[in-house]
N, C-alpha and C positions, 0 to 999 in steps of 0.2 A: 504494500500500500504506500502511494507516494505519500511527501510532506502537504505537496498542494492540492492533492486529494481528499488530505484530512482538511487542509485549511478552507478546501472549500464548500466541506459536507456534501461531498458527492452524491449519487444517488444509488452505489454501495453504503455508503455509511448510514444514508437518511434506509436504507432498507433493514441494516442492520439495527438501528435505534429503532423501528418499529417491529421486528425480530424480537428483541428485548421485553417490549412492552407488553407481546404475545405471551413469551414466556417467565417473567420476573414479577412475579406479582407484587413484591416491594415497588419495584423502578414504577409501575404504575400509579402507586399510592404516592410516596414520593416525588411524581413530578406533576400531580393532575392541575399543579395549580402555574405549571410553567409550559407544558405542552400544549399546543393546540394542532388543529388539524392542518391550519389553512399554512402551518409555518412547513408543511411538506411539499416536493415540487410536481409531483405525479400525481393526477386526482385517483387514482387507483390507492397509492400511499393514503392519502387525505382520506379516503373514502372508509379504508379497513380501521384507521384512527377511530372514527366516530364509531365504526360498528364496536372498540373495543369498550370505549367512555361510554356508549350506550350501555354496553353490558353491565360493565363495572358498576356504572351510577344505579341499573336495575338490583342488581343480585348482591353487591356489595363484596364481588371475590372475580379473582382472575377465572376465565374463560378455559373449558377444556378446549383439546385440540379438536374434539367432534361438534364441541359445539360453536366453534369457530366455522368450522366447514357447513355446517348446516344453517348458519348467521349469513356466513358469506355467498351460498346459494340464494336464501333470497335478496343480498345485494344485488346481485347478477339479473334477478328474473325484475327488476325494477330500476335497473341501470340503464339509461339510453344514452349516453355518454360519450361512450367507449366502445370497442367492438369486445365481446365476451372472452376473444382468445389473449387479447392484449392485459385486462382484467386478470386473467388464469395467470397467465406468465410473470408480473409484477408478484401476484401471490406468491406461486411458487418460488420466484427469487427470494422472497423474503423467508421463507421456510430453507431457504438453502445454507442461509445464513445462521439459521439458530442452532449454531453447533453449542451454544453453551459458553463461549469463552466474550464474554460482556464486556473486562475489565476496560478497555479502552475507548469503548464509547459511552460507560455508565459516568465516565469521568469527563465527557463532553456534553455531555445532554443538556448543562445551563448553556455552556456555548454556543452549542448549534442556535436554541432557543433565542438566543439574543441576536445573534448572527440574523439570524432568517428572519426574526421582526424588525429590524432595524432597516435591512433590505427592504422588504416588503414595506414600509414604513415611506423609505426614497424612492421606491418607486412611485405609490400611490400620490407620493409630494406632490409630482410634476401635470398627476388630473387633477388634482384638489386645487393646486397654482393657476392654472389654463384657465378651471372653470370655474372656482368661485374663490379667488384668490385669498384663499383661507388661510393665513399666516399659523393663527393659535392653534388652528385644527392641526397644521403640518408639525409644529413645535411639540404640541403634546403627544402625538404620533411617536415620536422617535424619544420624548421624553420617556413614555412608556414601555417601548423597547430598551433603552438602555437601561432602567429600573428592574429588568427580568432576571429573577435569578437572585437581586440582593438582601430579600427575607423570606426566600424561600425552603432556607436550611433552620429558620432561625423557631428554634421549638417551644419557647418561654423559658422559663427558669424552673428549679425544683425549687421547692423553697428551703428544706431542709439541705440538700447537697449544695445551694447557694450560698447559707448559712459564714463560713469562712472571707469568700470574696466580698459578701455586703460589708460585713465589720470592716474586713480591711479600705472597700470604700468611704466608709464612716471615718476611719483611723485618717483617711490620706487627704478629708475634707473636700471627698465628690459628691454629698448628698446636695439634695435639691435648695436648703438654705444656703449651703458654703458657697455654691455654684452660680446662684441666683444674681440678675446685675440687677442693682439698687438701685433707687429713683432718688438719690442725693438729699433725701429729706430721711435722717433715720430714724425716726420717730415712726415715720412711715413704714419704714423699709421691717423694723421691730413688728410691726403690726400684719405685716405681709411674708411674715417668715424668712424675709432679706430680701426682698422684689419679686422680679416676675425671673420665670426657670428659665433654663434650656428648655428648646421646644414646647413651648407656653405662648399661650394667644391672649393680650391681656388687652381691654377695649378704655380706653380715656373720654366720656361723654361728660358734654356739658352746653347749655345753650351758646348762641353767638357772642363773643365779647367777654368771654368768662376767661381767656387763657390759656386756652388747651396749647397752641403753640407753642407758646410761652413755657409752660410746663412740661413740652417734650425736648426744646430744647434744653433747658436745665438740668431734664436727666442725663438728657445724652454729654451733655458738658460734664457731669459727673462721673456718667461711666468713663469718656474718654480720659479723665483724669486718671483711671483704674487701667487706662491702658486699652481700654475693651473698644475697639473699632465698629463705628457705626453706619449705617444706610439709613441716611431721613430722605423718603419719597414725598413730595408734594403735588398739590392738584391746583392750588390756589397760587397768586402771587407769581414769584419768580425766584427760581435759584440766587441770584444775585440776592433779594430782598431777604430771603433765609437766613443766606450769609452773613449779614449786617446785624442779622440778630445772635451770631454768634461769636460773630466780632465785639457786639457790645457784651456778649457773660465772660464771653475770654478777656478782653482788654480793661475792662470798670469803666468803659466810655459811654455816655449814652449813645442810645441808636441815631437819636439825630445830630449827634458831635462824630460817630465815628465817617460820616460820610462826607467830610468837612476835608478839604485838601489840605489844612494845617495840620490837621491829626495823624496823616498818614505813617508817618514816621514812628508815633507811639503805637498805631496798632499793628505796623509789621513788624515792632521790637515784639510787645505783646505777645502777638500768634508765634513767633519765633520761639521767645524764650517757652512758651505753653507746649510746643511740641519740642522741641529741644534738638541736637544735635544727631543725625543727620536728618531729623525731620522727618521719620517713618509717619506715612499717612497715614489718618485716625478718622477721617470723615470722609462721606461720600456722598453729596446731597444731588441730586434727580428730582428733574421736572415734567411730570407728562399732562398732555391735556385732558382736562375733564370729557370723563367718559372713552378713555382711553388706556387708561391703565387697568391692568388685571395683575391677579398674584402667579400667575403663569409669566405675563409681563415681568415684573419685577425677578421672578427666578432667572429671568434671559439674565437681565441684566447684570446681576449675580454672577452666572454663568463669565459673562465677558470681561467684570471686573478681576476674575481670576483669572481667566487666560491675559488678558491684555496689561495686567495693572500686578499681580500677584496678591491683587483685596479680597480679602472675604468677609463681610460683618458677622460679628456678634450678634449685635442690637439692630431692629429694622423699627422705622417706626412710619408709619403710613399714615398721610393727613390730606383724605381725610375719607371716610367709607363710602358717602352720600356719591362722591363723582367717583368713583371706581366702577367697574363691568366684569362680571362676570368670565371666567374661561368658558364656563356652558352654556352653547351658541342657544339655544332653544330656550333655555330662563333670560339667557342675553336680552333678546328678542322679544319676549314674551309681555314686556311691559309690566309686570308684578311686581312692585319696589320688595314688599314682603319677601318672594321666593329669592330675590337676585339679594339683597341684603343677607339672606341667610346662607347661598350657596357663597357669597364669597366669603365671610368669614371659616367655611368649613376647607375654603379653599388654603386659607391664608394661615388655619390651621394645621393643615397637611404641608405647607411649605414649613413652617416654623418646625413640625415634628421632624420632616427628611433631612433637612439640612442642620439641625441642632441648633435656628435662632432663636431668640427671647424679639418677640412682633408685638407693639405696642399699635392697635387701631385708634386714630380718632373718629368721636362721634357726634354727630350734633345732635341735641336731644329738640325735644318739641318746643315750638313759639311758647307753647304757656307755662313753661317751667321756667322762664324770666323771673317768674314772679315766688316760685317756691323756697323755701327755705335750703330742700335737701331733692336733690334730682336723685330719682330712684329708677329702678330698670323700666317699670310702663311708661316714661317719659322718652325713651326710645322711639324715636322719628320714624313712622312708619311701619315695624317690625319689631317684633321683643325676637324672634328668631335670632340674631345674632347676639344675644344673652347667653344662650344656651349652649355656643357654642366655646366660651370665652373659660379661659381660667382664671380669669382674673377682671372685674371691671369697678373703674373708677369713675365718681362723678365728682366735676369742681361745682362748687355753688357758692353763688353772692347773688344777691339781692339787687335791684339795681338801684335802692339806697345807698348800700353800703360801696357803691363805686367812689362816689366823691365824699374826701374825710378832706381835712387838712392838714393830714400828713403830704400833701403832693402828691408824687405820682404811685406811691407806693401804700395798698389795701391790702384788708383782710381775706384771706378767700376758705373754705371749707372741703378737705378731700373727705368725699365720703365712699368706703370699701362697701359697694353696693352687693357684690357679691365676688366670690372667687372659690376654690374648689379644695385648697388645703391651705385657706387662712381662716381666724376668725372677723368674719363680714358686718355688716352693720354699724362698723365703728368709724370716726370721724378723727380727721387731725386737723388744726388750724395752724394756716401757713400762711405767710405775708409776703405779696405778690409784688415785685418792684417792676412796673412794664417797661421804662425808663431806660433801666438797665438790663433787663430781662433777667432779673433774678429773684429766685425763689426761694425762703429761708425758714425755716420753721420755728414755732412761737413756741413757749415753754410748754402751754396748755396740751397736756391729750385728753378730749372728750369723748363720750358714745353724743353722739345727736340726738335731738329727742323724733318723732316720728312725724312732726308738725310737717303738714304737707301744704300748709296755705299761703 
């Protein structure tokens, strides 16, 4: 057997992997969630596939060889395909191969798998391009492909035979507090078990004019103090105007001093001295247009900041849900703020779990929660669906008395943990919000809120 025979999962080798299947009742069970039919190149192959996942999924046990042969007679007498003797022959190859000796393709079967969807994937590209120039359809196609294979071994844990590894994870400070990046307010971070995890989808809602910017950039200014490299996507405003907001928590300048041609000088010492020598990137801000960004979108992007750049975030933080779309064309489509709200947070979900990021969502919550004391989940614009999906969600609340004090630019504001999934929820912290400078600093006071909703 040559090299580039094997590399190319010939149609010896795709005969023997279904040879295999026939007779290895393991290799079946084992790969039913990586095999499929359509990844074989002869519909003869394809064909005897489904007859065996039929059986299997029927009976719940590998196939004898008689009743393979009497399965595959009425293939035959219902095939119009193919000519009957071309059928017979494919068969027979495949039985010629089942001498028993697997070892070398039971150790290729994720490969082939991946191989042949990923193909199959470029091919289909170039009709999906032609005729409805479907970028994400093509994107997630080969996303999908290249994903085959990598939890397909993965069996859970025992809990008792784990028992050693956990503690030593405990000991080495990888549980989900040590690990967690913190929202620079520790009062808060105490209250949320250290921030939001790895692979954790945490949602920041609050009405118009409450901050939430403001409060994503202060995290992110605190994780990157911790080193932790971040991705803030925007839908509003402009990369440049982002920037200036973090020009003023880095440098102490205000937002509207730092855009001042006098000042230049102190905010690139500033930013200099904040990242330090040689100046290893820590931030990546992206702008896309409303109704244009998806969490498929943002994975490209991801993708490119590592090939082109060698970034990879930590911390993602998305501003803002309301102008985001959907990967799934048909909720895309479908005009349902409800159902599209809900599939993209599940989406934004599943990126934060594959990749290992900690994804902070903003939210805007409803016109008449201006007026509430304490923004709670049914204040949710549209949709409590993306509640559900969240480990974590935060609402800011003020009042729109309490905007103007005389203190200047700098108010009270109220985090209230509306919910989240391994913190205790319902508690509040008061933190004083400088927009000024875009800084955010926590008050002595830890309160529970009361439930006043007026």
């Amino acid at each position: 057997m040559s090299e580039s025979a094997a590399y190319d999962f010939s149609s010896t080798i795709q005969k023997k992997i279904v040879a295999m299947l026939l007779l290895e009742g393991n290799t079946m069970l084992t790969n039913l969630d990586v095999i499929r039919p359509e990844l074989f190149d002869h519909p003869a192959l394809r064909d005897t596939v489904v007859l065996l996942f039929k059986f299997y999924q029927k009976y719940r046990r590998q196939p004898a060889l008689e009743e393979v042969a009497t399965e595959f007679e009425e293939l035959l007498a219902g095939n119009s395909r193919l000519p009957e003797e071309e059928y017979r022959a494919v068969f027979a190859a495949v039985l010629e191969q089942a001498d028993g000796n697997f070892d070398y393709v039971r150790d290729k079967v994720i490969a082939f798998a991946r191989h042949q969807a990923i193909r199959n994937a470029i091919n289909n590209a170039a009709d999906k391009l032609k005729k409805h120039k479907d970028y994400d359809a093509i994107l997630d196609d080969v996303r999908t492909a290249l994903a085959i294979g990598d939890s397909g071994q993965d069996l859970g844990k025992f809990y008792f035979q784990d028992l050693e590894q956990r503690i030593a994870r405990r000991a080495e400070g990888l549980t989900r507090r040590d690990t967690a990046i913190g929202t620079a307010i520790p009062s808060l971070d105490r209250v949320l078990g250290g921030g939001l995890g790895i692979g954790e989808l945490g949602i920041i809602m609050g009405p118009m004019k409450r901050g939430k910017t403001m409060f994503s950039v202060n995290m992110a200014y605190g994780a990157m103090c911790n080193g932790i490299r971040v991705l803030h996507v925007i839908m509003e405003g402009s990369e440049e105007r982002l920037q200036v907001l973090y020009d003023a928590r880095i440098s102490g300048i205000s937002k509207e001093d730092v855009v001042r041609r006098e000042n230049s000088d102190a905010v690139r010492t500033a930013v200099e001295a904040f990242y330090g020598s040689p100046g290893i990137e820590r931030l990546n801000v992206k702008h896309y247009s409303a109704q244009s960004c998806s969490p498929m979108a943002i994975e490209t992007h991801i993708r490119k900041l590592q090939l082109l750049h060698n970034f990879e975030p930590e911390l993602i933080i998305v501003d803002y849900l309301g102008l985001m779309v959907s990967n799934h064309k048909a909720i895309a489509s479908s005009g349902d703020r409800y159902l599209m709200y809900g599939q993209i947070t599940k989406e934004l979900l599943g990126l934060a779990q594959r990749g290992g990021y900690a994804v902070w969502l903003l939210h805007q919550s409803t016109r008449g929660s201006k007026s509430k004391k304490t923004v709670d989940l049914e204040d949710s614009a549209d949709s409590i669906e993306p509640m559900r999906d969240a480990d974590l969600i935060l609402t800011l609340n003020q009042v729109e008395e309490e905007q103007n004090t005389d203190s200047g630019s700098i108010t009270k504001i109220r985090i209230f943990v509306a919910g989240g999934r391994e913190v205790a929820d319902r508690v509040g912290v008061d933190v004083a919000i400088d927009k000024k400078y875009c800084r955010i600093e926590e008050l002595p006071q830890e309160r529970r809120p009361t439930s006043d909703q007026s």
